[in-house]
Residue, then its C-alpha position, 0 to 999 in steps of 0.5 A: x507293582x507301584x501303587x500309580x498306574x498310568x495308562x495310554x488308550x491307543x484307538x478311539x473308536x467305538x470300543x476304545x472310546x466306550x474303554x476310555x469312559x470306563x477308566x475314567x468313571x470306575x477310577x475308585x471301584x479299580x481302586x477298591x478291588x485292586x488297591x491301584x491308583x490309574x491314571x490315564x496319561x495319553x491317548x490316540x486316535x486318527x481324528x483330534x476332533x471327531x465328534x465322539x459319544x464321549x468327552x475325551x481330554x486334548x491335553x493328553x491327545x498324541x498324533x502319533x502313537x509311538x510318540x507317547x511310549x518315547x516320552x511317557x512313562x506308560x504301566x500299561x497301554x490299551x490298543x484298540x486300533x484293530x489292525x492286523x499289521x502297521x499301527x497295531x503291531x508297531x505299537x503293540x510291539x513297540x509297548x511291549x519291548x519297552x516293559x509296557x503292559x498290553x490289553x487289546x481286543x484285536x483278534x486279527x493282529x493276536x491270530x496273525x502274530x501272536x506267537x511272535x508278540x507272545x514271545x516279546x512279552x514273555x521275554x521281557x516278563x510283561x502281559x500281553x492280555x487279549x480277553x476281548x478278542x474272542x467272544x466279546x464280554x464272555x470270559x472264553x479265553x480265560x476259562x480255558x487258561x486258568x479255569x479248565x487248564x488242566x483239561x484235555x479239551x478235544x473241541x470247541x465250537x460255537x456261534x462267535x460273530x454277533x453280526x452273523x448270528x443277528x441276520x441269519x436270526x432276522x431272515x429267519x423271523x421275518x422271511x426278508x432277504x439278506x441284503x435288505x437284514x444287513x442294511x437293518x444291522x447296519x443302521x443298529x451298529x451291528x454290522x460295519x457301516x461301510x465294508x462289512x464283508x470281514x464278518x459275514x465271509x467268515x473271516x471273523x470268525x476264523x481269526x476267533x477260531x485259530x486263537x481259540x485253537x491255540x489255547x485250547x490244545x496248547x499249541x502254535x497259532x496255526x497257518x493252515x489254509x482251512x475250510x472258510x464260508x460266509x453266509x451271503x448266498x443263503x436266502x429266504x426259501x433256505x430258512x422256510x426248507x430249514x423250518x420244513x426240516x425242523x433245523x436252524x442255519x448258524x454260521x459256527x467256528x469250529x475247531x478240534x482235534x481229528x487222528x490227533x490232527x488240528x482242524x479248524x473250520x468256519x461255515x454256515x450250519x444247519x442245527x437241531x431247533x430243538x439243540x442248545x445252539x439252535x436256540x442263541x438268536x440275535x448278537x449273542x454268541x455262545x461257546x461250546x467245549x467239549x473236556x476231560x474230565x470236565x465233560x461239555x462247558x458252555x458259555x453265553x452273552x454278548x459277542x459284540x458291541x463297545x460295551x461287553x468289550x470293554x467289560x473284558x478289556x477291564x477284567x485284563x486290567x484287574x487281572x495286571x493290576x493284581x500282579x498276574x503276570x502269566x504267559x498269554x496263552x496258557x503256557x509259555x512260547x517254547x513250549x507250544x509246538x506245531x501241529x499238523x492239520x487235518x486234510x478238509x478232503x476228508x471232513x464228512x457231512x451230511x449236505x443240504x444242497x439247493x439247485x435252482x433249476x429250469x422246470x424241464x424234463x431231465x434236470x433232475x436226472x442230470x443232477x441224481x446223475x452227477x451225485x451217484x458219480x461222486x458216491x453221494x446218497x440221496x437221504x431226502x429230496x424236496x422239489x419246489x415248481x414255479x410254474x409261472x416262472x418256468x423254475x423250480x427249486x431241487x432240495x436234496x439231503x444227502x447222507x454223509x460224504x467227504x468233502x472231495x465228493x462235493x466238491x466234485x458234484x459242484x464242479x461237475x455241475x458248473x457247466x449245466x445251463x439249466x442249473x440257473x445259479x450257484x448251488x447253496x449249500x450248507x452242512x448238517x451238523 
């Protein structure tokens, strides 16, 4: 690779901004650690004129994207628009044909067309490097790439949305509810401002959780319809219960290989206090993974935020600057395949399940009722009265069964009008 570098920002929100700062400012320790010269040569975004926290250059301000592959010569292009189709990919895609190097941290663009861009990249013998997509400032991806590579890992499950882990740790401490906790992570950057219902229904994670899948097992990001729940409907008396129980609630992404099957699966969990997981609070995020013959590795810090991005997004470009040219995920396209998926049906668990009932006589029967028809034990029940209210609330902890099995006790139950709301309900892990 030449000694000058030049170097397009594609999106400058709050990660490609802070990115763009980065570049500028850490110009000679670049140089130091990688003997290259860079040089930002052009940028993008929607708004010229945005009032941004840093001082960007007009000059090199391209309106359209795709304009600056035509008439730059580009080494390598950060994309930080984080779509997962139209800008995004058109420019990743176009980069990428052209012989241009790209980093990005759009998780949703990489675990909706990864395989297909990776096979571009490939072809055209160029990077396509996605660190920042996958836990933040953690070096995740790269552990399993490089430094765990020749590990059978069979599971990899973790806390991998900060914004998540930051609200369910603020309900638990302070006892307030979820909407009044996401307006708080709202206002501290951690949350969207505007719709930020892509973190907490879980569709976050899950774009993590099938890109983790991919390297991890060396295998076809997978399209399989999976298990999928946020954390909206958990309230305040979840937490008091939880601590009663000596248990932690954690929205974990989790995915392994089950009778050599692929099952992949994001939903709230209810965790040991006392367990390792239990114990990551606030926006941190924590990946465990389970190999042979490396045993049980894990890695912890920020999962969010312009600033432990751009720490990733910076070691994919030391890692291109010190001419790693390498297959992005692990191994090259051909030889990822297909895997099945696991049938959700069978996934087993122990439950917590809380009704919201009408104090009156027989409810509760009704209920244990409806759990021996579907072949769920009872392993401890809490009741709860608001006898001012006419309300109580029905705590059960069932012993484990399928999946199938409670899905058919909610169903069973839809039509109780003296089940006052939608049962919650969170998995023991």
């Amino acid at each position: 690779m030449k000694n000058k570098i030049n170097i397009a920002v594609i999106g400058l929100g709050q990660i490609g901004n802070h990115l763009y700062n980065e570049l500028k400012i850490k110009k000679k320790e670049v140089k130091l650690l990688t003997g290259k010269n860079i040089n930002i040569v052009a940028i993008s975004a929607k708004d010229k004129n945005k009032k941004r926290k840093f001082k960007i250059n007009k000059k090199i301000f391209y309106q359209n994207p795709l304009n600056i592959i035509d008439k730059n010569k580009i080494d390598i292009l950060f994309e930080c628009i984080g779509l997962s189709d139209g800008t995004s990919k058109k420019v990743v895609e176009k980069a990428l044909k052209n012989g241009i190097h790209v980093i990005t941290p759009n998780k949703a663009l990489i675990s909706k067309h990864g395989d297909y861009l990776s096979k571009i990249a490939e072809s055209e013998k160029v990077n396509l490097e996605f660190e920042a997509s996958v836990g933040g400032g953690i070096p995740i991806l790269r552990t399993i790439k490089e430094g765990l590579s020749t590990n059978k890992i069979t599971k990899v499950y973790g806390i991998l949305n900060g914004t998540c882990n930051y609200i369910l740790s603020e309900m638990d401490k302070t006892n307030d509810n979820f909407s009044n906790v996401l307006k708080k992570a709202q206002n501290l950057g951690y949350a969207e401002p505007g719709d930020p219902k892509l973190d907490i229904n879980g569709y976050d994670t899950l774009a993590k959780v099938r890109i983790l899948s991919s390297l991890a097992f060396k295998r076809k990001i997978s399209k399989n319809n999976l298990l999928m729940e946020g954390i909206e409907n958990i309230e305040p008396k979840d937490f008091e219960i939880a601590n009663q129980l000596n248990l932690k609630i954690k929205l974990l992404g989790i995915t392994e290989i089950l009778n050599n099957k692929l099952f992949e699966r994001v939903h709230p969990c209810l965790v040991k206090k006392n367990s390792y997981i239990g114990n990551v609070n606030g926006v941190m995020n924590a990946v465990i993974l389970d190999g042979n013959p490396v045993g049980q590795s894990i890695l912890q810090g920020e999962g969010a935020g312009p600033g432990p991005t751009s720490s990733a997004l910076m070691s994919d470009l030391l890692s291109i600057l010190r001419g790693n040219i390498k297959n992005p995920f692990g191994i090259s396209n051909k030889n990822r395949k297909n895997i099945s998926a696991f049938d959700v049906n069978n996934y087993e668990n122990s439950l917590y399940l809380r009704f919201e009932v009408k104090d009156k006589p027989g409810v509760l029967s009704e209920i244990t009722k409806n759990l021996a028809k579907n072949k769920i034990s009872i392993q401890r029940m809490i009741q709860i009265p608001y006898n001012k209210l006419q309300k109580a609330s029905i705590v059960i902890i069932t012993h484990k069964t399928k999946q199938i099995n409670s899905n058919r006790l909610l169903r069973g139950l839809e039509k109780n009008k003296e089940i006052l709301k939608k049962p919650v309900l969170i998995r023991l892990f």
